[in-house]
N, C-alpha and C positions, 0 to 999 in steps of 0.2 A: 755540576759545572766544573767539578775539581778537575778532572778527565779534558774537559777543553783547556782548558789553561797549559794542564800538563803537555798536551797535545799539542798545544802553540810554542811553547819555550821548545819542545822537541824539531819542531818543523824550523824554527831560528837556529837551531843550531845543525840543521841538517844544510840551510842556507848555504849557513857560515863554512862549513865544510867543505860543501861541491865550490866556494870560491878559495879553495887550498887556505883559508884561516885556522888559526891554532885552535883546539875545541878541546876543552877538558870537561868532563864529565864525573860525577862519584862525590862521595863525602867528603865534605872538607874535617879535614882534621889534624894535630901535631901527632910529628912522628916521636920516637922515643928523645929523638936531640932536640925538640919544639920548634923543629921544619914546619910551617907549613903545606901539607898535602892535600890536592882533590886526586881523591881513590886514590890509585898510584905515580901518578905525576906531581913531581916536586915544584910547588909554586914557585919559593924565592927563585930557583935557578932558572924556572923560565922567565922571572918579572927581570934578574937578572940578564938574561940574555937580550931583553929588550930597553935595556937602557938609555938613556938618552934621545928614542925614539919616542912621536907622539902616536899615544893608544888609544880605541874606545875598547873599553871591558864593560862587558855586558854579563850579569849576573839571572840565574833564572831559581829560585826556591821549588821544587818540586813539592815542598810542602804550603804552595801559598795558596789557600781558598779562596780567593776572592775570584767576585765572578767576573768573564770575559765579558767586558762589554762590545753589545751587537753595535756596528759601523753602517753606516748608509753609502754605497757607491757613490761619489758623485759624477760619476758618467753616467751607470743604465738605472740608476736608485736602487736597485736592490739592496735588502737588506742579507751583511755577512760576519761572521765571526772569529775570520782567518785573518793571515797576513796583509791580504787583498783581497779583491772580491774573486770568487773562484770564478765565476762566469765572465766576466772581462777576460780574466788568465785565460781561460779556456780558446776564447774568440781571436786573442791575440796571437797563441801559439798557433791555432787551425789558420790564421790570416796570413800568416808569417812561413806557413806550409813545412810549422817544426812535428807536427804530430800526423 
């Protein structure tokens, strides 16, 4: 189940991306000055660049085991483990005449 999880924080920030949102990715860790870094992007200077604006930060542990809990549609009931249900997605896109 580790794999879905991973595979869901993956697909949120793939989201996050195609809506041109900032996306850092990699270890957090201090640089030699005790910067703040994920991978190579410097936190404070981005937290800095966003000051005074209001944010949601959303955090995802690649290392978090816990299991994805399955969701029930409440449109068609099916049971799914993703963002939304994929068969709704699906019907919506085909309806919508984007696929």
């Amino acid at each position: 189940m580790k794999q879905m999880r991973r595979a869901a924080i993956y697909k949120l920030a793939s989201a996050a991306h195609e809506m041109e949102l900032d996306v850092m990715s990699g270890v957090l860790h201090r640089d030699e000055d005790g910067r703040w870094q994920i991978g190579d992007h410097d936190l404070v200077s981005w937290l800095d660049s966003h000051t005074g604006e209001e944010l949601v930060l959303v955090l995802g542990s690649l290392a978090d085991e816990r299991e994805v809990q399955v969701r029930t549609c409440r449109t068609c009931g099916r049971d799914y483990m993703e963002l939304e249900c994929p068969y709704c997605r699906a019907n919506r896109i085909r309806l919508r005449g984007h696929a």
